[in-house]
C-alpha positions in Angstrom: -67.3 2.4 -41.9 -64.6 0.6 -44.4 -62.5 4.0 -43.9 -62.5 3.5 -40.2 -61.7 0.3 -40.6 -58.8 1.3 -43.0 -57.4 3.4 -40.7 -57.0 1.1 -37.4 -55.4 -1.4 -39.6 -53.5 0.7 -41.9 -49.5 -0.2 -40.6 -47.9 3.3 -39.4 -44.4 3.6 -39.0 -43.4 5.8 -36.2 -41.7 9.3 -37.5 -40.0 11.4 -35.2 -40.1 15.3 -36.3 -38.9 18.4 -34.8 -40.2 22.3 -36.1 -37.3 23.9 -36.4 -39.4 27.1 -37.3 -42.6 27.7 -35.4 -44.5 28.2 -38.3 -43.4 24.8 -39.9 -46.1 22.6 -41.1 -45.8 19.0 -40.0 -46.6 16.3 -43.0 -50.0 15.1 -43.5 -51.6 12.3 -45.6 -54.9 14.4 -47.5 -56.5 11.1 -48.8 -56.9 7.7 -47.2 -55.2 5.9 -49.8 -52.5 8.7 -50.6 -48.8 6.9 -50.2 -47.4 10.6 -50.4 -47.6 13.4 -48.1 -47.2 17.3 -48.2 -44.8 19.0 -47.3 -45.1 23.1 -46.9 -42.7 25.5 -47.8 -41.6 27.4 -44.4 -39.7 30.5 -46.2 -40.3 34.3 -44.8 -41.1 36.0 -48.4 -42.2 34.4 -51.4 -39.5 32.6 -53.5 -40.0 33.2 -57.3 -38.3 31.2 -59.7 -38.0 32.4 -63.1 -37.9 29.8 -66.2 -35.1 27.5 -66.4 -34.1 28.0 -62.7 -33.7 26.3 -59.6 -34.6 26.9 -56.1 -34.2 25.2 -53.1 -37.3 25.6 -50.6 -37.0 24.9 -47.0 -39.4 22.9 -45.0 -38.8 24.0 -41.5 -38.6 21.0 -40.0 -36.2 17.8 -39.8 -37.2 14.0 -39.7 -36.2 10.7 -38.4 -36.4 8.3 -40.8 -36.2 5.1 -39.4 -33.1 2.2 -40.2 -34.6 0.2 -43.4 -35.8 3.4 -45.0 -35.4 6.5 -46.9 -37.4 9.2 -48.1 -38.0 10.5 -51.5 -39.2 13.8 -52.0 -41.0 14.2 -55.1 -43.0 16.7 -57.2 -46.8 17.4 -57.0 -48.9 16.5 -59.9 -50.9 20.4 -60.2 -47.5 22.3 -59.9 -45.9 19.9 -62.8 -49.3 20.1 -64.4 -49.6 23.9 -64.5 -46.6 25.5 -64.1 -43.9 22.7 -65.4 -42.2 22.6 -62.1 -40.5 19.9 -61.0 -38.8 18.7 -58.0 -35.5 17.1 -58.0 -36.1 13.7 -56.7 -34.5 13.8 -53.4 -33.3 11.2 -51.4 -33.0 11.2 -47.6 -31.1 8.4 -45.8 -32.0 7.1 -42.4 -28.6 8.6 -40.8 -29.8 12.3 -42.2 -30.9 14.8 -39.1 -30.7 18.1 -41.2 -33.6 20.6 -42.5 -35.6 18.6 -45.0 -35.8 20.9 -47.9 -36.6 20.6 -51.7 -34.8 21.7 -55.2 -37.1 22.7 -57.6 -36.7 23.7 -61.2 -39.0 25.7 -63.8 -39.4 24.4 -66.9 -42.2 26.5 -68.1 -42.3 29.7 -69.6 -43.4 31.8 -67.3 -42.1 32.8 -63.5 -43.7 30.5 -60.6 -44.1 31.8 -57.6 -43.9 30.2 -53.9 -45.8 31.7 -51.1 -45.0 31.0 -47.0 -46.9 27.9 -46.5 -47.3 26.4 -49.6 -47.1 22.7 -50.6 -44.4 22.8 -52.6 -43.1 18.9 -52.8 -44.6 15.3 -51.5 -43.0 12.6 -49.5 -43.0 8.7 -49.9 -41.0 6.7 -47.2 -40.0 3.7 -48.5 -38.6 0.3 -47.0 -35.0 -0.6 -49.2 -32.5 -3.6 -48.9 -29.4 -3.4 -48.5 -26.8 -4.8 -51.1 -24.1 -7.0 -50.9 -22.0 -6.2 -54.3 -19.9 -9.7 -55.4 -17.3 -9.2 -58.1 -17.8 -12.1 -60.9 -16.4 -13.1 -63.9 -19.1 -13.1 -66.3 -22.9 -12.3 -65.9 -26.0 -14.2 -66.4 -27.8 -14.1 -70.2 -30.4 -12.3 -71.1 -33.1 -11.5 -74.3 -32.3 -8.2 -74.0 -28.1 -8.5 -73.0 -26.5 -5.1 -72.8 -28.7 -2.9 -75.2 -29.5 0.6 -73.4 -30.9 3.6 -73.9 -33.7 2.6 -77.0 -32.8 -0.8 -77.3 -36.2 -2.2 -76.8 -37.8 -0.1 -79.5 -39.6 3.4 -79.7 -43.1 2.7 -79.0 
């Protein structure tokens, strides 16, 4: 009953998409409380990437993200889990109309290996401001000031 419930009240935010290969896979959510969604690779032959590569992998289709948003394409947990590949974390702007694809890199030890219809990456839509950048003289103080990279200690 409560996932029912979830699921008429659950906000959804309209996403326009078009298959620009007819065996593209359009995005799904596979758990009721996922925030990301799969995406598929839509490639003719497998794509193998040997360690310390890149590839990019296509999607087959292209998205309208709506003004206010973006999309971030991001790794999946069992690829980084077993094989040690990553995807770059992409960003897609609102104005962007292109094939959605993903770059992914091996850091294992071994060759992976992408089939047709794979999930190969996950996508988060996200609501962003906009800035408004004002030059100033001097900043505000803080504890931590201008210390970087370690500056806050090593454990």
């Amino acid at each position: 009953m409560f996932e029912k419930l979830f699921w008429i009240f659950r906000r959804k935010l309209d996403i326009p998409i078009v298959k620009l290969r007819e065996d593209a896979v359009i995005p799904e959510y596979k758990t009721l409380g996922a925030a990301g969604f799969d995406f598929y690779a839509a490639i003719d032959d497998k794509i193998e990437i040997e360690p310390n590569e890149w590839a990019i992998v296509p999607f087959g289709i292209a998205m309208e993200v709506p003004i206010g948003y973006e999309l971030r394409i991001r790794s999946r947990s069992g690829p980084v889990f077993r094989g040690r590949v990553t995807a770059y974390h992409g960003l897609i702007d609102s104005d962007f109309r292109g094939e959605l694809s993903v770059l992914l890199h091996n850091q294992g030890k071994e060759k992976y290996v992408i089939q047709p219809g794979d999930r190969c990456a996950q996508g988060v839509i996200l609501r962003y401001e906009v800035a408004r950048f004002r030059l100033v003289d001097k900043l505000s103080e803080t504890e931590r000031g201008s210390g970087g990279f370690g500056s806050t200690g090593t454990s």
